[in-house]
N, CA and C of each residue as an Amber inpcrd file, in Angstrom:
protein
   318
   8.3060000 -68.7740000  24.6400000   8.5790000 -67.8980000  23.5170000
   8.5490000 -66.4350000  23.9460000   7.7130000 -66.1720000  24.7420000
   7.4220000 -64.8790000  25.2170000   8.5700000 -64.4170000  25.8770000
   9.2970000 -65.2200000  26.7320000  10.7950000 -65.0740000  27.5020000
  11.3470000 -64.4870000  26.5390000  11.7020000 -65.2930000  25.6150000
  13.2130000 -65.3150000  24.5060000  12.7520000 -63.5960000  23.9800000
  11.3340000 -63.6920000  23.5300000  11.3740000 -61.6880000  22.7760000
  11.7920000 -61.0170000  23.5760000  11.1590000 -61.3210000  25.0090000
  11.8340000 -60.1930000  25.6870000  13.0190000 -59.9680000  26.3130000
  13.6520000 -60.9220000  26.3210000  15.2960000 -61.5270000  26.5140000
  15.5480000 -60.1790000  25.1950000  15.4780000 -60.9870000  24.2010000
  15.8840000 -60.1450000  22.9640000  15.6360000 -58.8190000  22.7560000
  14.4640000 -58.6220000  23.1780000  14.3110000 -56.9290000  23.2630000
  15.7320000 -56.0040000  24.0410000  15.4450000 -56.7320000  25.0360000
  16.4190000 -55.9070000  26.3550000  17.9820000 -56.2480000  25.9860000
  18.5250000 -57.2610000  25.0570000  19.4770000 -57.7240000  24.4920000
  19.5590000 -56.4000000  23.1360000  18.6130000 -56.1780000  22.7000000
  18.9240000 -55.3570000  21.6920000  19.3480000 -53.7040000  22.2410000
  18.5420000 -53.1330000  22.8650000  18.7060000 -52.4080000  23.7550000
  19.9880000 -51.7380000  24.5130000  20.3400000 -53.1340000  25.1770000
  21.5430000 -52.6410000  25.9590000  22.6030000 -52.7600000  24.8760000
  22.1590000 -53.0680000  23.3760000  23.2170000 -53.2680000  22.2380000
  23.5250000 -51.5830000  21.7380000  22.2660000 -51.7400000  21.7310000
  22.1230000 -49.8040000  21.5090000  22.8790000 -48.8850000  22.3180000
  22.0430000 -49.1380000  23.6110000  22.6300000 -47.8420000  24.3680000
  24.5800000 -47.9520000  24.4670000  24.9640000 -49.0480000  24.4860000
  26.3990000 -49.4300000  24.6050000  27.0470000 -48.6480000  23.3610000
  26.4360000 -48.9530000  22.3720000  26.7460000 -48.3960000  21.0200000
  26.9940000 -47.0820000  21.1270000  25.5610000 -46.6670000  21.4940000
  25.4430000 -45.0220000  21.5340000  26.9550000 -44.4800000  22.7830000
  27.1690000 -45.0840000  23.7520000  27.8220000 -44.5870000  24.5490000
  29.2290000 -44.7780000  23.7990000  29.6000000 -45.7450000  23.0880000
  30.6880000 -45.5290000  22.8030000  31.2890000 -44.7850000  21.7710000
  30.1700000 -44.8780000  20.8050000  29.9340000 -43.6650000  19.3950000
  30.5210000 -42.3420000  20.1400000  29.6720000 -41.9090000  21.3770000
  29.6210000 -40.6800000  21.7080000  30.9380000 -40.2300000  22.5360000
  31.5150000 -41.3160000  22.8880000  33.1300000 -41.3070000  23.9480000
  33.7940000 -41.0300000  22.7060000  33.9910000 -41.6810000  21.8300000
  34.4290000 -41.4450000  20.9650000  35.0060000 -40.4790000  20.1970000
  33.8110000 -40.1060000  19.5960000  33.6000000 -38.3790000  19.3820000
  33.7300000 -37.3270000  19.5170000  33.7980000 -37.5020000  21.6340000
  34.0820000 -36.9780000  22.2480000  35.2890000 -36.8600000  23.1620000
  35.9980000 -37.2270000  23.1450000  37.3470000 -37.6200000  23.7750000
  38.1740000 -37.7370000  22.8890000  38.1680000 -37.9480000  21.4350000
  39.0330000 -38.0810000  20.6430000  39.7890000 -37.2790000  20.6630000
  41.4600000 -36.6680000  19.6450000  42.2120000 -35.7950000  18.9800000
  41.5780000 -35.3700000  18.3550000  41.0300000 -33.8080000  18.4820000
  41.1500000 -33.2880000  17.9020000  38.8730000 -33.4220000  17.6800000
  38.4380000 -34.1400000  18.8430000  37.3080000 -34.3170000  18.9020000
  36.4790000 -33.3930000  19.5360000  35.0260000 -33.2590000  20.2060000
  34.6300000 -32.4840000  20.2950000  34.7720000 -31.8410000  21.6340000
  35.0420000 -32.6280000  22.6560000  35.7820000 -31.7630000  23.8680000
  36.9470000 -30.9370000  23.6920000  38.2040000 -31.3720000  22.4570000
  39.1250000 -30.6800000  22.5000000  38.6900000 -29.0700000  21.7210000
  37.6710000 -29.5020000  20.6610000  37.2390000 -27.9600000  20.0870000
  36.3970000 -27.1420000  20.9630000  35.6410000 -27.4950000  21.7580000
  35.1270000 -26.8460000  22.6060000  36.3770000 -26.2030000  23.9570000
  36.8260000 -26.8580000  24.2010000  38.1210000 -26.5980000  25.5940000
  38.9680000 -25.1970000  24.6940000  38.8680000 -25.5610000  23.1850000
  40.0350000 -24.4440000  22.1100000  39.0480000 -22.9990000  22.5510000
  37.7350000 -23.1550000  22.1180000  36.4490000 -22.1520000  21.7740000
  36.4080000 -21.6060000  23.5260000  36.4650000 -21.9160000  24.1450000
  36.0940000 -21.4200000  25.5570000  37.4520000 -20.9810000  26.4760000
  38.5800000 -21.4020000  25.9920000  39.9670000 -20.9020000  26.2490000
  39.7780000 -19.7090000  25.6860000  39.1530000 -19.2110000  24.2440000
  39.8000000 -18.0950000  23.5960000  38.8980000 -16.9930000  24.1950000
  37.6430000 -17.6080000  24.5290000  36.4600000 -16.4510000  25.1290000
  36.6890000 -16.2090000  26.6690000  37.9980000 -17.1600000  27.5910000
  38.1720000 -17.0470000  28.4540000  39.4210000 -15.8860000  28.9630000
  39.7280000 -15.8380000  28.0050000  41.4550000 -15.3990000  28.0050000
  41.2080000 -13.9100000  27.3760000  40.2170000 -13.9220000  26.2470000
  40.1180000 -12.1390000  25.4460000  39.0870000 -12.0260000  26.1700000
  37.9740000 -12.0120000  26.7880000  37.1250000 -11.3790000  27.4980000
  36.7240000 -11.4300000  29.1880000  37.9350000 -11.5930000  30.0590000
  38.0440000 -11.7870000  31.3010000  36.3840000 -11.6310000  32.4880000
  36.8210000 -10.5840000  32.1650000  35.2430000  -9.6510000  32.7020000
  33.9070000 -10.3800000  32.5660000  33.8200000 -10.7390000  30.8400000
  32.8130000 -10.7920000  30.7250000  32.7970000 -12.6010000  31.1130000
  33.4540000 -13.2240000  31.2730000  33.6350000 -14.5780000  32.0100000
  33.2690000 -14.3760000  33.4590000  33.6890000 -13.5670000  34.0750000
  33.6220000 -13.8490000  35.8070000  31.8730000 -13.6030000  35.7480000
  31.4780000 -12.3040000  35.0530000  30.1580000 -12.3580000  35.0060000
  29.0710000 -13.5710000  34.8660000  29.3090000 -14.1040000  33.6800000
  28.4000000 -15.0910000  33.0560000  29.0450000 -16.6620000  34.1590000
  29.9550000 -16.8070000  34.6090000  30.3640000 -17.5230000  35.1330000
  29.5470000 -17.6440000  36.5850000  29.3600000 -16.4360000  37.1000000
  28.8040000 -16.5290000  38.5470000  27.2230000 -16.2980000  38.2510000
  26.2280000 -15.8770000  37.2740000  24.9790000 -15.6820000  36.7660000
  24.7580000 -17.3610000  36.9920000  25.9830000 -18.1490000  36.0060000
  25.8480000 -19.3910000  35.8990000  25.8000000 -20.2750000  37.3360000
  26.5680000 -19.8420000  37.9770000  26.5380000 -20.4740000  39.3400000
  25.3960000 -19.9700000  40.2400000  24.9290000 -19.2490000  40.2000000
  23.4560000 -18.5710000  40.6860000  22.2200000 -19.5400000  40.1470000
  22.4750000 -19.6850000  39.1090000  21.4370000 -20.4390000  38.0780000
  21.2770000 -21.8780000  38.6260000  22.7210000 -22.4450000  39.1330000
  22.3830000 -23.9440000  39.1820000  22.1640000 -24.1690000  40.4990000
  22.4340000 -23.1170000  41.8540000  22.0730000 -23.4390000  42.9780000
  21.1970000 -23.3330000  43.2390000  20.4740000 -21.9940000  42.3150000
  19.2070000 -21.8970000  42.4610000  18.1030000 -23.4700000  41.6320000
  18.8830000 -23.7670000  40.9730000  17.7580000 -25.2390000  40.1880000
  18.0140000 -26.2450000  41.2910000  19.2910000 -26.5700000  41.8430000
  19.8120000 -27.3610000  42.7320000  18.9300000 -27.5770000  44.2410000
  18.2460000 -26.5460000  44.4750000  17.3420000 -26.3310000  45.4170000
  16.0100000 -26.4540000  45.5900000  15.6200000 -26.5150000  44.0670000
  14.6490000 -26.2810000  43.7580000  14.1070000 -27.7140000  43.6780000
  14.9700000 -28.2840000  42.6510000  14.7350000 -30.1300000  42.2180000
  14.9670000 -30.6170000  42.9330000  16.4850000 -30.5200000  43.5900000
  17.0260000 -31.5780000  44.0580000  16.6700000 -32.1720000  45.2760000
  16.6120000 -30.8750000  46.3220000  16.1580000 -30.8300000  47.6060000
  15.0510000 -31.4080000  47.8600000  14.1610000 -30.5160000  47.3540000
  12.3920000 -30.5430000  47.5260000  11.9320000 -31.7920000  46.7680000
  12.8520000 -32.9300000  45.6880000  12.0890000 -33.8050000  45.5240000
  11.2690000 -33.5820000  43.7820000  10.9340000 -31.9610000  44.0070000
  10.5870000 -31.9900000  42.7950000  11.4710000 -32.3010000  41.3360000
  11.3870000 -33.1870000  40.2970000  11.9740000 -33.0740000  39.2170000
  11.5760000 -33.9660000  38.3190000  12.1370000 -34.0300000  36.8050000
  11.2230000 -34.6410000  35.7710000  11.5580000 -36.1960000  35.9730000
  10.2780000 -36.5840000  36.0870000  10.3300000 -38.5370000  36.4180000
  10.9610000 -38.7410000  34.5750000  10.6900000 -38.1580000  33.8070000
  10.9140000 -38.6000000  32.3700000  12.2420000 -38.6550000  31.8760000
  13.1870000 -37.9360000  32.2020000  13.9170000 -37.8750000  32.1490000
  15.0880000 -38.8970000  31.5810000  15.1960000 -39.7300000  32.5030000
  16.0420000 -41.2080000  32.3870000  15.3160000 -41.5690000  30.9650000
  14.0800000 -41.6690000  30.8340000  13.8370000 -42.6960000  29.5300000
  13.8300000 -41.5820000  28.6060000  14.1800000 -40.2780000  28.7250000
  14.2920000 -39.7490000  27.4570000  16.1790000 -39.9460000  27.2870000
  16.7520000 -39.7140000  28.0380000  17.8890000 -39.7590000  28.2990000
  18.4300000 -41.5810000  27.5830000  17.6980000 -42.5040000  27.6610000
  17.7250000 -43.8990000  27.3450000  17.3250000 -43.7600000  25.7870000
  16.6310000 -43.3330000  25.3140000  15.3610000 -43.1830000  24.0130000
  17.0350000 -42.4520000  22.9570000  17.3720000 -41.2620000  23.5960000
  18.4980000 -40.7490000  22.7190000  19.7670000 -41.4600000  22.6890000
  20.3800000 -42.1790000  23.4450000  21.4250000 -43.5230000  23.5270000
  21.0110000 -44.2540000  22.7890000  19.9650000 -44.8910000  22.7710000
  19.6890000 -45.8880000  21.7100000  19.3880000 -45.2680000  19.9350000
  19.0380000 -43.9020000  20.1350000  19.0340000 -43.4510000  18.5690000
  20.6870000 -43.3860000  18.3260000  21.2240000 -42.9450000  19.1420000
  22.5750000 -42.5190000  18.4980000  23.6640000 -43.9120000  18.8540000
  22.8910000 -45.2140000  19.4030000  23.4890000 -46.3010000  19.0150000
  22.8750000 -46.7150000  17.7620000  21.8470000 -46.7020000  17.2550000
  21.3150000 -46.6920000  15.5650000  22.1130000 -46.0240000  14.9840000
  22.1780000 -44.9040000  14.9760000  23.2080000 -43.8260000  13.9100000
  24.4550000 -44.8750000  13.9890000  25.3120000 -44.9750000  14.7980000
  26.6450000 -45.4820000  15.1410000  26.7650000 -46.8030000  14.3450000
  25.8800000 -47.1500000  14.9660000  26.1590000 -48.8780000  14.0190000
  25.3880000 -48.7020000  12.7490000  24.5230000 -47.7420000  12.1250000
  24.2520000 -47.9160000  10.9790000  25.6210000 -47.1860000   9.5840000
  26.0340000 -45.9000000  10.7730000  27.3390000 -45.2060000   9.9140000
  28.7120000 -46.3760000   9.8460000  28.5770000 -46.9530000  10.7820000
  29.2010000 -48.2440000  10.5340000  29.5140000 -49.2600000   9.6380000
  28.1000000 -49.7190000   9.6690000  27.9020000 -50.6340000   8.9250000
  28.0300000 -50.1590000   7.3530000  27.5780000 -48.7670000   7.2900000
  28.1130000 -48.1350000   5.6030000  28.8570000 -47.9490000   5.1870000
  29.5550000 -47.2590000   6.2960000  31.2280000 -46.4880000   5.8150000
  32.0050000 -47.6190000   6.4490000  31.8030000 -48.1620000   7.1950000
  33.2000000 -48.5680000   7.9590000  34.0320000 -47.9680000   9.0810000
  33.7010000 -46.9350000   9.5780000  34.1140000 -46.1450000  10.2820000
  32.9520000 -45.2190000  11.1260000  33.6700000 -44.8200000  12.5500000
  32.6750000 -43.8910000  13.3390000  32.8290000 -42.6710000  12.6620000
């Protein structure tokens, strides 16, 4: 008996996170979804404020070589990570299949 819950646990689980991943492809990749409004929003701040792009652009690239060195290299970085990263897939496979199951639709 003890098998089968935990069969079922990890069955529910990977029901979730699947959910959540596809909710979120979804969403995100769609027409007119949230990569395309973001790609619209960062074209227009790319194109009217040149300058102030190359700036924040290379601050930004400073920023991640400098984290890149820091974590990546040396070993140091958050062990928690993955299961928080797992914990939010499975909420937003709840949301997904519960907006689902109400409306009918993602």
């Amino acid at each position: 008996m003890k098998q089968f819950l935990v069969f079922l646990e990890s069955l529910v689980i990977v029901a979730l996170v699947v959910a959540g991943l596809v909710g979120l492809s979804y969403h995100t990749f769609r027409g007119g979804g949230w990569f395309d409004a973001a790609f619209e929003r960062l074209a227009e701040i790319v194109f009217q404020n040149v300058t102030v792009s190359i700036i924040v652009g290379s601050i930004a690239l400073v920023a991640f070589v400098m984290w890149y060195e820091r974590y990546i290299t040396k070993g140091i970085y958050n062990k928690r990570l993955p299961t928080i990263v797992l914990y939010v897939l499975m909420a937003a496979g709840a949301y997904y299949i519960g907006r689902y199951a109400l409306f009918g639709s993602l």
